[in-house]
Steps between C-alpha positions, in 0.01 A plus 500: 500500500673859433488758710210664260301256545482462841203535778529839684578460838180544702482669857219391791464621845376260735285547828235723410708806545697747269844436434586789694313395817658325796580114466404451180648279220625584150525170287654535150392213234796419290317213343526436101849674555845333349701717672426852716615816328672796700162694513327198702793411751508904586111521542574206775774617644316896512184364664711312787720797554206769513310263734440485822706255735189289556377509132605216271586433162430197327606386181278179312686321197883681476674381243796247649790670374382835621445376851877345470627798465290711763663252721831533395448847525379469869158677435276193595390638806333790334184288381352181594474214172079401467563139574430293162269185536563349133118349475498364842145507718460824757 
């Protein structure tokens, strides 16, 4: 898939209250994505820095390589990974 043709990375809050509000959750769906651009991993990495302590910042379907390298780059701890359940039952 090129770049081009990719899904846009979509943005949800979760909790019933804005984005902005205390404790809430900002989850990012990567999914349909070969690899995340420069544009997506800033968005990510904006939202946890402008957030609140007790806010997180989840991130559903990041593309392998890209989470290799946020860990080699030590930013990990920034945002939480939307556990994946590949078909599996709730």
């Amino acid at each position: 898939m090129r770049n081009d043709e990719r899904k846009a990375t979509q943005l949800h809050t979760v909790g019933g209250r804005p984005a902005d509000g205390p404790g809430s959750h900002v989850v990012f769906d990567l999914s349909g994505t070969a690899r995340a651009n420069v544009e997506d991993i800033s968005l990510i990495l904006t939202a946890r820095l402008r957030s609140a302590p007790t806010d997180e910042v989840w991130v559903h379907s990041m593309p392998s390589r890209t989470a290799h390298i946020l860990r080699l780059l030590r930013l990990e701890h920034l945002f939480r990974l939307v556990p994946e359940n590949h078909g599996e039952a709730n």
